[in-house]
C-alpha positions as semicolon CSV with decimal commas, in nm:
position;residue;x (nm);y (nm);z (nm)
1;X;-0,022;1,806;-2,640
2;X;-0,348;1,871;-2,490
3;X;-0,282;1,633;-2,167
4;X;0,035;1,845;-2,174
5;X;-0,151;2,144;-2,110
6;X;-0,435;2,038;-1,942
7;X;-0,172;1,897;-1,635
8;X;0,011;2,196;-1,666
9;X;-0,282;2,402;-1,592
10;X;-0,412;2,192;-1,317
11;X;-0,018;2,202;-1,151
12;X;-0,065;2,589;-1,136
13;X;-0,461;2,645;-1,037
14;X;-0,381;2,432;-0,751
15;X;-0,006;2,534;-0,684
16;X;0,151;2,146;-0,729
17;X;-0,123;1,958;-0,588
18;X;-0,294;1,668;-0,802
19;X;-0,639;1,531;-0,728
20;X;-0,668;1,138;-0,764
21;X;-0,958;0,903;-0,826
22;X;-0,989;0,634;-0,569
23;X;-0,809;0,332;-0,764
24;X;-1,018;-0,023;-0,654
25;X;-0,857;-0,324;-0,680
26;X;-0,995;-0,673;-0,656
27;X;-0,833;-1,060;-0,509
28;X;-0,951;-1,330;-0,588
29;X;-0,815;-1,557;-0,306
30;X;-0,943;-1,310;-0,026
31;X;-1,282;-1,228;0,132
32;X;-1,327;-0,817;0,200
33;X;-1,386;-0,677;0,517
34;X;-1,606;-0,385;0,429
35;X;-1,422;-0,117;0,608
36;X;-1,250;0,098;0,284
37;X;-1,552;0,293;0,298
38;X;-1,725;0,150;-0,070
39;X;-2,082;0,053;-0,031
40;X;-2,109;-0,317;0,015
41;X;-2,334;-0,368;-0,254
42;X;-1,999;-0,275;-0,465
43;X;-1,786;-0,540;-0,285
44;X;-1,805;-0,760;-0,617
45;X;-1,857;-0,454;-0,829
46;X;-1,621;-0,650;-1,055
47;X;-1,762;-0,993;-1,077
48;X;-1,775;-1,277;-0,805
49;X;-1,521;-1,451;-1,036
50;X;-1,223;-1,125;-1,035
51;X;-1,282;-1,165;-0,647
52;X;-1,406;-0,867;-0,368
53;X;-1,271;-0,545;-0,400
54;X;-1,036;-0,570;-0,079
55;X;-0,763;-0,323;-0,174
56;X;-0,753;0,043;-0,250
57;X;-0,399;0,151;-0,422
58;X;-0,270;0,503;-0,382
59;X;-0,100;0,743;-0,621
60;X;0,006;0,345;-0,831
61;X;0,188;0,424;-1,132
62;X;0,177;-0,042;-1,111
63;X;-0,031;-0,225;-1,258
64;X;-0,212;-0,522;-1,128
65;X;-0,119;-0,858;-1,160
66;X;-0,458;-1,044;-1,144
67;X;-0,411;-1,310;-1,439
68;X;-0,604;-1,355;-1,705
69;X;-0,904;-1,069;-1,762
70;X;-0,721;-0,810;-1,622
71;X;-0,792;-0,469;-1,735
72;X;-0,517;-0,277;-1,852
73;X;-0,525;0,005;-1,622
74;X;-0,594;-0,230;-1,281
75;X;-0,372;-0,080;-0,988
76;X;-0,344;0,257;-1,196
77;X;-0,389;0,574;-1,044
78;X;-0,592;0,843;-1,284
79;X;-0,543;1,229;-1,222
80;X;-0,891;1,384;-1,195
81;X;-0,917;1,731;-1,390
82;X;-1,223;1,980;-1,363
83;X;-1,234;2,169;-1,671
84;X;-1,516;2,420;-1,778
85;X;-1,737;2,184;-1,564
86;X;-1,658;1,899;-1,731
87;X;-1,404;1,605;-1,571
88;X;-1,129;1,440;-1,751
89;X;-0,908;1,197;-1,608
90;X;-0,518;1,142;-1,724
91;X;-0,347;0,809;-1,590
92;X;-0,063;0,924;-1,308
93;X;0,186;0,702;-1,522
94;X;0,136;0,880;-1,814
95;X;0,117;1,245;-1,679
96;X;0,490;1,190;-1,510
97;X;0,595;1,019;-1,834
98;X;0,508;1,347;-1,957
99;X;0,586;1,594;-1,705
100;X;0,789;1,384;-1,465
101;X;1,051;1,679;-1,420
102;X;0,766;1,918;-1,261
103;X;0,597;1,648;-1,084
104;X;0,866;1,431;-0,930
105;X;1,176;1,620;-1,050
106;X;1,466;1,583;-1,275
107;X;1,738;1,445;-1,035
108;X;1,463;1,158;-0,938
109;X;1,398;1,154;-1,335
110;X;1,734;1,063;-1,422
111;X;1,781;0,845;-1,118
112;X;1,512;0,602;-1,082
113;X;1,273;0,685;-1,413
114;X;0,917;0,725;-1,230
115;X;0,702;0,731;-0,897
116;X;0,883;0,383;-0,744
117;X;0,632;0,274;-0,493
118;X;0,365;0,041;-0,430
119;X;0,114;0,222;-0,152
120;X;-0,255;0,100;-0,072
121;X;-0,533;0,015;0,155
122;X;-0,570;-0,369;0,196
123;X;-0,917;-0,507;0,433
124;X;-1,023;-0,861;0,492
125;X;-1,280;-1,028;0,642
126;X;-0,953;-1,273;0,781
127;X;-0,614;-1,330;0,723
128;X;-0,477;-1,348;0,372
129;X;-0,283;-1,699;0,264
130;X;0,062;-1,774;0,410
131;X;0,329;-1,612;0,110
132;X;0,644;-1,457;0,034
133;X;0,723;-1,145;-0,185
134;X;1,072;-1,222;-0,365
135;X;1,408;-1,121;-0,342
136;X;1,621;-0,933;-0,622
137;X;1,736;-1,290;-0,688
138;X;1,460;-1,452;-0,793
139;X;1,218;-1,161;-0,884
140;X;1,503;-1,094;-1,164
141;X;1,403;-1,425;-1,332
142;X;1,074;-1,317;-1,444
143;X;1,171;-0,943;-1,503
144;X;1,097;-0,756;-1,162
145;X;1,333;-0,627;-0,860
146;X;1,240;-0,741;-0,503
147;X;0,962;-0,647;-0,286
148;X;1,028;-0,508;0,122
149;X;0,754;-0,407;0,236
150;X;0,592;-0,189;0,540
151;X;0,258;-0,212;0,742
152;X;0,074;0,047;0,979
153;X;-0,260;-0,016;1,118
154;X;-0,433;0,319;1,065
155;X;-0,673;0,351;1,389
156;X;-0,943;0,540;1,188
157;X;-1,065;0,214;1,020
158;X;-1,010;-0,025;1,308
159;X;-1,219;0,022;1,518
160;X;-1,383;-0,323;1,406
161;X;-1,142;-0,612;1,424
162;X;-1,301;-0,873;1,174
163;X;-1,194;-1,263;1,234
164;X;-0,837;-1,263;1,253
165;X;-0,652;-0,951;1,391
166;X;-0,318;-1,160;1,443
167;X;-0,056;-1,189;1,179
168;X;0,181;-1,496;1,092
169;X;0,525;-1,384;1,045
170;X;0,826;-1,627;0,978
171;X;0,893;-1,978;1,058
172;X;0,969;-2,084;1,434
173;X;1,353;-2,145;1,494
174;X;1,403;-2,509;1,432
175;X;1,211;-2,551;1,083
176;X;1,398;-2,691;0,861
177;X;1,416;-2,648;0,452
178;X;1,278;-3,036;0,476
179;X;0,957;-2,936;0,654
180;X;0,884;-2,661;0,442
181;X;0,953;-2,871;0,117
182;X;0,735;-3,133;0,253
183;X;0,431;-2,824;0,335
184;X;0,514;-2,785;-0,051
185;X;0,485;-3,092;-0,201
186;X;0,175;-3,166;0,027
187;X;-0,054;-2,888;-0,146
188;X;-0,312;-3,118;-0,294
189;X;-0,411;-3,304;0,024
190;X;-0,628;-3,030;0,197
191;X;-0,457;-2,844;0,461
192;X;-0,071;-2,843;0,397
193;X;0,054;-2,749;0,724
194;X;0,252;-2,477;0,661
195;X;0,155;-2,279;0,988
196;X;0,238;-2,489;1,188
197;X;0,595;-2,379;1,168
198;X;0,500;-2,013;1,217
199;X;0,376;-1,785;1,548
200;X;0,117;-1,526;1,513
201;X;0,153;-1,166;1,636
202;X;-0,162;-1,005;1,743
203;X;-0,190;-0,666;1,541
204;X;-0,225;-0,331;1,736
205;X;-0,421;-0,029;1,565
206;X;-0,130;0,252;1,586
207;X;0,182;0,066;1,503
208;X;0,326;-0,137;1,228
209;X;0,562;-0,376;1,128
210;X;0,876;-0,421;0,891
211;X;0,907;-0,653;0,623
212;X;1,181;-0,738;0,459
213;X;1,191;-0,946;0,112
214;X;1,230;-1,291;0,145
215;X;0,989;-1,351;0,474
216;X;0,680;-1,541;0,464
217;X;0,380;-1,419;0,635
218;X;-0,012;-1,381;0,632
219;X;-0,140;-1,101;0,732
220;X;-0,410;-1,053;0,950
221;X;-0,781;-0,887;0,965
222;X;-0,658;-0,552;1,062
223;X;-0,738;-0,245;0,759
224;X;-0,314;-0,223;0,654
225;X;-0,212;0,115;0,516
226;X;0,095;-0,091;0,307
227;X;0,395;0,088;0,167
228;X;0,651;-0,091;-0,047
229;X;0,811;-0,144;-0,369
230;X;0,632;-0,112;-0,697
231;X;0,617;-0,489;-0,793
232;X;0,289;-0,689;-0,759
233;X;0,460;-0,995;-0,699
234;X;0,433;-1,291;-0,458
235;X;0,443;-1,642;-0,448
236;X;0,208;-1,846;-0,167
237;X;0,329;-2,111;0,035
238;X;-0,002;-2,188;0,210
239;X;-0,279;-2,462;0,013
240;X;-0,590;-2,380;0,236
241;X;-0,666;-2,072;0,442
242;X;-0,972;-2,085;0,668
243;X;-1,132;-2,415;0,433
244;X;-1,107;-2,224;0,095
245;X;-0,855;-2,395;-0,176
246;X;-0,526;-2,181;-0,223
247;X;-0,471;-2,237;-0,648
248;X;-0,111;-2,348;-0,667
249;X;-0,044;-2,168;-0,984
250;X;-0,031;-1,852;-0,732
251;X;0,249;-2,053;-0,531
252;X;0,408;-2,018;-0,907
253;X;0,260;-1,726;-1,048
254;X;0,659;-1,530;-1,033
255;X;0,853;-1,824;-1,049
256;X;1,030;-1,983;-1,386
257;X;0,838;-2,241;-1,548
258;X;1,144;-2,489;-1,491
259;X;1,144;-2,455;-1,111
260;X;0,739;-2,503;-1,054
261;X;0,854;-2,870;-0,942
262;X;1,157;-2,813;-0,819
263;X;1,122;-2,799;-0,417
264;X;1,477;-2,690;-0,353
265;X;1,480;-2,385;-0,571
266;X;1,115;-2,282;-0,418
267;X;1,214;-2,291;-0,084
268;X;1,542;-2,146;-0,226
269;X;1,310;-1,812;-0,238
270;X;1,309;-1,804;0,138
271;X;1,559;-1,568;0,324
272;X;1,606;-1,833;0,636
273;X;1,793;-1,649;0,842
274;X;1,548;-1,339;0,897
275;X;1,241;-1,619;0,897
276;X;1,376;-1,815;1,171
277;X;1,496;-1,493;1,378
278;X;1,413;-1,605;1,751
279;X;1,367;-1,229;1,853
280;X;1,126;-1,139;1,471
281;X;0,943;-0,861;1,678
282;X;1,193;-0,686;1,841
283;X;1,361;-0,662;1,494
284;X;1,074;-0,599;1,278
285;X;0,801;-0,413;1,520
286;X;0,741;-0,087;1,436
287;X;0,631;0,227;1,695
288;X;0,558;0,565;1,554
289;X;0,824;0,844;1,618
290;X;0,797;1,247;1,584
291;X;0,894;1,423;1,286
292;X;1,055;1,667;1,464
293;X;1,050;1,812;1,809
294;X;0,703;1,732;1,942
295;X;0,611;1,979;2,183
296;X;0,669;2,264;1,879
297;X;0,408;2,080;1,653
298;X;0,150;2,091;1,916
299;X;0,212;2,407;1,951
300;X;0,200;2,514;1,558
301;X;-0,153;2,284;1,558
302;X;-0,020;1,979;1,444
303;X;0,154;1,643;1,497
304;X;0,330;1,447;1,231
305;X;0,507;1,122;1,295
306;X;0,678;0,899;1,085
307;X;0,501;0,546;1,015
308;X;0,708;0,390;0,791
309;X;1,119;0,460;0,850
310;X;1,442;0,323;0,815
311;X;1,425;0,217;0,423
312;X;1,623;0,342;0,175
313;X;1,323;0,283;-0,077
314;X;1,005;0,475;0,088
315;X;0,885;0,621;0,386
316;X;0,556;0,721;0,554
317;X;0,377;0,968;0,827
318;X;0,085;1,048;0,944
319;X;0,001;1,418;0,967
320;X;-0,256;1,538;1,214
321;X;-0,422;1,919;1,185
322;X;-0,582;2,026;1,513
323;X;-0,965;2,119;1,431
324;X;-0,967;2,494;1,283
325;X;-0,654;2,527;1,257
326;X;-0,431;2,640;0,906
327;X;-0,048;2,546;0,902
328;X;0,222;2,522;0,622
329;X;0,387;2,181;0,575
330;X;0,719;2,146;0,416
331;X;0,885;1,855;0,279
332;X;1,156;1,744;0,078
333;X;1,027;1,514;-0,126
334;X;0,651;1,464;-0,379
335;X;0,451;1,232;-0,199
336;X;0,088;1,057;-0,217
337;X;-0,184;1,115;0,018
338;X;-0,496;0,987;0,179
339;X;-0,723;1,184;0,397
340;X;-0,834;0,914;0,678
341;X;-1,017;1,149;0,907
342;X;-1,177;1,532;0,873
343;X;-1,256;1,817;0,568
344;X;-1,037;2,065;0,508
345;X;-0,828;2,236;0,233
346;X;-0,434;2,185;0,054
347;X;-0,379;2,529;-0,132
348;X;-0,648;2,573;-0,302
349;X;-0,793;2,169;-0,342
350;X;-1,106;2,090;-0,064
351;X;-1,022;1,762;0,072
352;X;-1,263;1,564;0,254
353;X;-1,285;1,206;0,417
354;X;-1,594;0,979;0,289
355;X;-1,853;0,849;0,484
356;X;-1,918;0,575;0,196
357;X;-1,809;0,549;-0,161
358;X;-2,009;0,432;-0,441
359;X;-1,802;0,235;-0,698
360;X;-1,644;0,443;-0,995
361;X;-1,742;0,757;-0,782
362;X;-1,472;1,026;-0,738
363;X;-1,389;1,159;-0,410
364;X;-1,181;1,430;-0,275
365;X;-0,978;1,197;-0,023
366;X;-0,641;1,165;-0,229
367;X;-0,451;1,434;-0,375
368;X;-0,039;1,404;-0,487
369;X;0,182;1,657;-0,424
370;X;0,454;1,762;-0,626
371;X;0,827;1,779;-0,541
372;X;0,811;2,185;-0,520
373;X;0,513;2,236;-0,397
374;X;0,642;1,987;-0,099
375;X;0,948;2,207;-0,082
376;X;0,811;2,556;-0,073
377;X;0,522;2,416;0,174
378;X;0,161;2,357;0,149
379;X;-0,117;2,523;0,330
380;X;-0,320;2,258;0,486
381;X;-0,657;2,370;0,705
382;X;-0,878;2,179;0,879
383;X;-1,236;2,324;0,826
384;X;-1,396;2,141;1,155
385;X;-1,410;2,331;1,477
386;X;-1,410;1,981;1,642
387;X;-1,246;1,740;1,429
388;X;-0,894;1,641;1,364
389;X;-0,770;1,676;0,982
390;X;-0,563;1,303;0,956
391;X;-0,360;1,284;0,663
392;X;-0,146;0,947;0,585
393;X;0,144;1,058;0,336
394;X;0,368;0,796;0,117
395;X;0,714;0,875;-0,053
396;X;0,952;0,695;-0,264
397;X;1,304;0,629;-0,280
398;X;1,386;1,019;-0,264
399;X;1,294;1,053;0,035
C-alpha cells in the first residue's frame, strides 16, 4: 500500500510525469566507448569480469540477460521519488503492475499487459560481434516472442567516431546456407569468416536504420539510441571480432539444447530472403520525417520528427525546444524520455542533460510520461537563452 500511495502522489505533484534513475548495463563481449556520459573510472564499475558498462536502458520494465551473476534487477528501470527530503526508488515494473491503468492505461492493460519495449543507449569502442535477434519461430522455443529492432544515431554524442563507424548488415546475394553452416562449424579455428559474406554501411549521425527479426548484423562504433521489442535475446554468428574470442555458448545462449549442433536448424534462424536483399539500404535506411507540418513547429518554437516509424510495435522522435522558449506537447500515447541536449522543465519536473555521471548517481535526464498527461499535453521549457532543449522520446505498441 505505501508504494501505492507514494506513486500516486508523485503522478499528481508532477501532473503524470515520472522521474527515472539512469539504468547501467554491462557486456561482456564488448569494449565501451566512453561517450554515455559516466565517468570512465566507472566503465568497469561492475567488475572487469561482468564486462564495461556500454549500454544505458531507458524506461526497461526487461531484465537483463547476462548469464550467470546477474543481478535481479539488471536492465530495470527504478522510479526516483523525493519525499520529505528523503529519496526512495520503486522499480517501473512494479509501479505499472500496480498502477498500470493510470500510467499506461486500461485499453493497453488489457491488450498487451505492460510497457512492451526494449529502448537504450548502446557505445563501443568498435563494432559489436556479427548476430541475429530471433524470429517468433524460434524465440518461442525458449519462451520469448521475436525481436525487430530500430537504430538512430543521435548527433549529440557523435561527435567522436571511435574505430568502426560502419555497420555489417546481411549477407551479400549469392551466400549460400552451405557457407554460412561452414562459418558455423568453423568457430574454434580463430577467425570464422563470417564477414566475408556481408557489406558494411558507413553510419551517418542523424539517421537510422530498420531492422527486422531474422537479419544478421554488427553494429558499428556510432552511440545507437535503439528501440525495439522487450526481449534480450540474440544468438552470434561471428567467433572473433577485432582478435578477441566470441564464447560460442552466446551463438546458443536462445537456442534449444537439442539444436546447439545442429547446423541446419541454426542457420534455420536466418530470414534469407531480407539478408540477401540486393537493394538492403534502400529498404531498411532510415531519414527523419516531420511530425507534422514543419514550418508551424518552427514557428510554435519547436521541431519534432519522427526517428523510428513504420512499426506496428514502437515508435520514436526527437523533440527539439528553441532556447527560452515554453510550448505544450501533446501525444497520444505514454512514452519514455531522454534529455540529450539543454536544462529545462516538464510541468513541474527540472530536467537537465549531464555533463558526466558518476556511477549509481541520479540524474534528472529521464523522466516517463503517462498516457494522460501525454494526452492533455505537457509544458516543456527550455531554460537556456542559447541552447536547444533535445528530447529523444520512445513508445510502445500503442502508439
Amino acid at each position: 500500500m505505501k508504494n501505492r500511495d507514494l506513486i500516486s502522489k508523485e503522478l499528481e505533484k508532477n501532473q503524470g510525469v515520472l522521474r527515472l534513475a539512469p539504468c547501467w548495463v554491462p557486456r561482456a563481449f564488448t569494449v565501451p566507448g566512453g561517450r554515455l556520459k559516466l565517468r570512465s573510472q566507472d566503465l568497469y564499475a561492475l567488475g572487469v569480469r561482468r564486462g564495461g558498462i556500454d549500454e544505458r536502458w531507458f524506461a526497461s520494465t526487461t531484465k537483463a540477460d547476462n548469464g550467470p551473476g546477474t543481478p535481479e534487477d539488471e536492465g530495470l528501470s527504478y522510479i526516483v521519488i523525493e519525499e520529505n527530503g528523503e529519496i526512495e526508488k520503486i522499480l517501473l515494473k512494479e509501479a505499472i503492475e500496480i498502477a498500470g491503468d493510470r500510467i499506461l492505461g486500461k485499453e493497453v492493460m488489457e491488450k498487451v499487459g505492460g510497457w512492451m519495449v526494449l529502448c537504450k543507449f548502446f557505445d563501443n569502442q568498435g563494432p559489436i560481434p556479427f548476430h541475429v535477434h530471433l524470429m517468433d519461430e524460434h524465440a518461442k522455443r525458449v519462451g520469448m516472442l521475436g525481436k525487430d529492432e530500430a537504430y538512430y544515431f543521435p548527433t549529440q554524442l557523435n561527435t567522436k567516431f571511435n574505430n568502426f563507424p560502419y555497420t555489417f548488415f546481411g549477407l551479400e546475394p549469392g551466400t549460400t546456407k552451405e557457407d554460412i553452416k561452414r562459418c558455423l562449424e568453423d568457430w574454434d579455428k580463430g577467425d570464422n569468416g563470417i564477414l566475408d559474406y556481408s557489406k558494411a554501411y558507413r553510419l551517418k549521425p542523424g539517421t537510422g536504420w530498420r531492422l527486422p527479426a531474422g537479419i544478421l548484423h554488427a553494429p558499428g562504433s556510432l552511440v545507437t539510441y535503439e528501440v525495439q521489442n522487450p526481449y534480450d535475446l540474440y544468438s552470434m554468428f561471428q567467433s572473433l571480432v577485432e582478435d578477441r574470442p566470441v564464447s560460442r555458448d552466446l551463438l546458443i545462449k536462445d537456442v534449444p539444447r537439442e539444436f546447439h549442433y545442429d547446423f541446419d536448424y541454426l542457420v534455420s534462424i536466418l530470414n534469407w530472403e531480407e539478408n540477401t536483399d540486393p537493394e538492403f539500404k534502400k529498404n531498411y535506411y532510415v531519414e527523419p520525417k516531420p511530425v507534422r507540418e514543419e514550418r508551424g513547429m518552427i514557428e510554435g518554437g519547436y521541431t519534432e520528427k519522427w526517428v523510428v516509424y513504420g512499426w506496428k510495435d514502437f515508435g520514436a522522435k526527437e523533440l527539439t525546444i528553441f532556447p527560452s522558449k515554453s510550448v505544450i506537447i501533446e501525444d497520444s500515447a505514454p512514452y519514455g524520455a531522454i534529455v540529450v541536449q539543454g536544462r529545462g522543465l516538464i510541468n513541474n519536473l527540472p530536467i537537465e542533460s549531464p555533463t558526466l555521471i558518476k556511477y549509481g548517481e541520479l540524474t534528472q535526464d529521464e523522466f516517463f510520461v503517462t498516457l494522460e498527461a501525454a494526452k492533455n499535453g505537457v509544458k516543456i521549457t527550455n531554460m537556456s537563452q542559447v541552447e536547444d532543449l533535445v528530447i529523444l522520446k520512445h513508445f510502445g505498441p500503442e502508439v
